[in-house]
N, C-alpha and C positions, 0 to 999 in steps of 0.2 A: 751697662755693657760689661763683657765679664772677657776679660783679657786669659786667656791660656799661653803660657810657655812653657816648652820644650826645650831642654839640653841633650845632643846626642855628641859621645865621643866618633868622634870620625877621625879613623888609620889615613895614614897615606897612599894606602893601597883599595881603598874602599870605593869604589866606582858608583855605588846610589846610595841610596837613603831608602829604608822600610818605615814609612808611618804607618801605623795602626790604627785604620779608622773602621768602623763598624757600621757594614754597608747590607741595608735593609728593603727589600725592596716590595714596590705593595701589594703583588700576587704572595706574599707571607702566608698561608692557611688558609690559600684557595687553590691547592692543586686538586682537591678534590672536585670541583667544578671546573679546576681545567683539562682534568681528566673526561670531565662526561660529555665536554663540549669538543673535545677528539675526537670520540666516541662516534658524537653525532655527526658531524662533519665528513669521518670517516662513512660511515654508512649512508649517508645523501650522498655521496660521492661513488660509490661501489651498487648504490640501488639496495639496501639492506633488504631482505624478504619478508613480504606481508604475508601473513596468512587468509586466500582469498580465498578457499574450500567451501565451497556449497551442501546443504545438504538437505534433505526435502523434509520438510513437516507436514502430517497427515491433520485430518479435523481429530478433534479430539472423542471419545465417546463421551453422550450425554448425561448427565444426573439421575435424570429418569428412565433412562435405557442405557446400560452400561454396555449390554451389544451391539448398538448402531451407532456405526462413521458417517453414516451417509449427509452429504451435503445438498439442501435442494433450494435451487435459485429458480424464481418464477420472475420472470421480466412481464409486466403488464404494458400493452400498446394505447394509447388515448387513442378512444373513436373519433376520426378526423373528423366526421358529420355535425358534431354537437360542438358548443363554445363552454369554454372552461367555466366563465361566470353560471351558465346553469348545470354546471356539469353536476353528477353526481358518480360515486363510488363505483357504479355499474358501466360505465362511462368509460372503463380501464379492464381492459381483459386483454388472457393471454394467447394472443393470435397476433399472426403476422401477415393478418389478411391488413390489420390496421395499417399496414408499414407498406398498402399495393400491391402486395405479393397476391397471384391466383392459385388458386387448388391444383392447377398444371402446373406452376412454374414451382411451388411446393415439392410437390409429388414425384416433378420429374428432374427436381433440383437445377434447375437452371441455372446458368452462370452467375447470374446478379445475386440468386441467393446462396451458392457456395461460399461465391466472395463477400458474403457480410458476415459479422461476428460482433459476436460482446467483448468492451474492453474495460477491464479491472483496473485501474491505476490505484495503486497503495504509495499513502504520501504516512510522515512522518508529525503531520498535525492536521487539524482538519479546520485549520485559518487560513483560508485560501492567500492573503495577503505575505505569509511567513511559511509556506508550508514547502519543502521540498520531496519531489518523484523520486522514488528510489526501485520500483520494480513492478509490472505488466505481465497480467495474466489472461492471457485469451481462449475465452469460448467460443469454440465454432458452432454454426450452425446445422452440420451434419448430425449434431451431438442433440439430444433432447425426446421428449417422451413424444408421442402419436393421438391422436384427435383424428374422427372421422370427418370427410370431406368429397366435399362431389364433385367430379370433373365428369359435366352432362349428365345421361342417368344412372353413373357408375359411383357407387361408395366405396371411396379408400381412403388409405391412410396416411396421413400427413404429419410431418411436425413441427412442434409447437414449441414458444420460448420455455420450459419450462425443463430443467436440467438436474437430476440427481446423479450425482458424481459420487462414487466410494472406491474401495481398493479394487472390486471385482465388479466386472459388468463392461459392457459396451463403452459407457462414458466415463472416463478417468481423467479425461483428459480436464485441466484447471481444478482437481482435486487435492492434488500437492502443492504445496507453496513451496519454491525453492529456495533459500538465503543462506546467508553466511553461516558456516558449523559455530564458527565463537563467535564472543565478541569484543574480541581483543582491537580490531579495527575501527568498527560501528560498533558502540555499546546502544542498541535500541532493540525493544521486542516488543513494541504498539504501531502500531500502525490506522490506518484511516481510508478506506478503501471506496473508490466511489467508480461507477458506473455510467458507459455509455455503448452505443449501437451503432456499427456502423452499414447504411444501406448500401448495397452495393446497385441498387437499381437505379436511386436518386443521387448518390456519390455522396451525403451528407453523416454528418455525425447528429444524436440524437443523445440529451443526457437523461438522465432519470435520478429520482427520488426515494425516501424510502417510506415514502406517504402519500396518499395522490392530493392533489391541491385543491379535491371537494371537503378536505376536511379541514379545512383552512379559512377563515372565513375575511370578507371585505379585501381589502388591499394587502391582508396578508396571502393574497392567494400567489401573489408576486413578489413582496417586502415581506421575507422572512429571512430567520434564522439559517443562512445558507447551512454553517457546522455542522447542526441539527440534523438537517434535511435533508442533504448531498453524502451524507458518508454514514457506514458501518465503524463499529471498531472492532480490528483484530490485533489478536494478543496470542504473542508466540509463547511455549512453554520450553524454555532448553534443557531441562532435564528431562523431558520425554520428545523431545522432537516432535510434538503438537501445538495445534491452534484452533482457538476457540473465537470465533463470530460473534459482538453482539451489537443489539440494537440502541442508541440513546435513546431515554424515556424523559424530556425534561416536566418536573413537579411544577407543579403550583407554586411550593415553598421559594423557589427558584433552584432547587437540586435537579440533578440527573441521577434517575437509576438505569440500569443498566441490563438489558433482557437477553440470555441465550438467545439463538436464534442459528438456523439451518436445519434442523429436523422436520418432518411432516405434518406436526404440528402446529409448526410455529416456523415457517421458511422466511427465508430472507425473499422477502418481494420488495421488487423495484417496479418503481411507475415512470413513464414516462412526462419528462418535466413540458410543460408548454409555454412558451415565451408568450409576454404580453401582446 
């Protein structure tokens, strides 16, 4: 033990005593961290401002046609008639006669079919278990291309799921993706985009695929690869404010490649999926 003494001359006039003791305390060379934690405090406290500005991204143009935007979705309806197990590929077409609708109620847009539409849900993985919604794009059905159709012995024209969206033209509408300008907030530009329908005649929702389940074979027509099966992937471009569409291709090897997909070509078709 280490004894310290002190002698101090002390006046008669001297009312205290000054020890000098050397007083350290343990924020020592952290005021810069207690600077940033004011900071923060301050600004949860006043609401500090996000940048939440929107801004729309177009499709992008193609590799093999540098002049066409255009976006074309074919939604195919499974023929109620037939059972999945003998179903085959032809089994899936794009009418919405499949979905009850008559060439009247068509033609002359009836209420049940104004109020149906396609709903786009873009999630942020395509692991349904971990995935979160972050934004809904809807096609109406007013929107889409025309198919002849008979109401008794008169042919006209009807329309059909089948949707090419671009800058110019009648349908625009779910041609733009709208999202964050930065990504200062969300730093994310993939996205996983899956598909359903809603009838407005039966009240029900209807999902689809982006394969129909005759090409699937035994018990995978139900026990599959939902990832695969249920979603697109789109991929925003931020220095041009475009997005490009594509398809998963899972390999043999066990890879995935990856296929453009929306041009005339090569369109994003959705099937409707049929429960067991």
């Amino acid at each position: 033990m280490n004894n310290n003494y002190y002698r101090y001359a002390k006046s008669a006039n001297d009312k205290y005593i000054n020890i000098p003791v050397n007083i350290k305390f343990d924020n020592v060379g952290r005021e810069e961290g207690i600077n940033e934690f004011e900071i923060d405090v301050v600004s949860d406290i006043i609401n500090g401002i996000d940048d939440f500005e929107t801004t729309k991204f177009a499709n992008a143009p193609y590799p093999t046609n540098q002049t066409s935007t255009l976006l074309n979705y074919q939604f195919n309806f499974f023929n109620t008639f037939g059972t999945i197990n003998s179903a085959t590929i032809t089994d899936w077409e794009i009418n919405y006669g499949f979905q009850g609708f008559t060439s009247s109620e068509l033609y002359y847009f009836a209420n049940s079919f104004k109020k149906s539409f396609f709903k786009l849900d873009f999630y942020d993985s395509n692991k349904s278990e971990k995935q979160r919604p972050y934004f809904t794009v809807i096609l109406p059905t007013q929107q889409g291309t025309r198919i002849p159709a008979l109401i008794g012995p008169t042919i006209v024209d009807v329309k059909q799921p089948n949707f090419i969206l671009d800058y110019v033209g009648a349908d625009k509408e779910g041609f733009f993706i709208y999202w964050l300008k930065e990504r200062d907030y969300i730093n994310i530009n993939e996205f996983y985009v899956s598909a359903k329908f809603f009838n407005g005649k039966t009240g029900q929702f209807i999902r689809f695929m982006n394969e129909p389940q005759s090409t699937l074979s035994g018990p995978n027509k139900f026990n599959f690869d939902k990832s695969l099966y249920f979603y697109y992937k789109v991929v925003l471009d931020y220095n041009n404010y475009e997005y490009e569409i594509f398809k998963q291709q899972p390999q043999n090897n066990g890879t995935i490649n990856y296929l453009r997909v929306g041009d005339s070509t090569d369109p994003i078709k959705w099937y409707e999926y049929v429960n067991p």
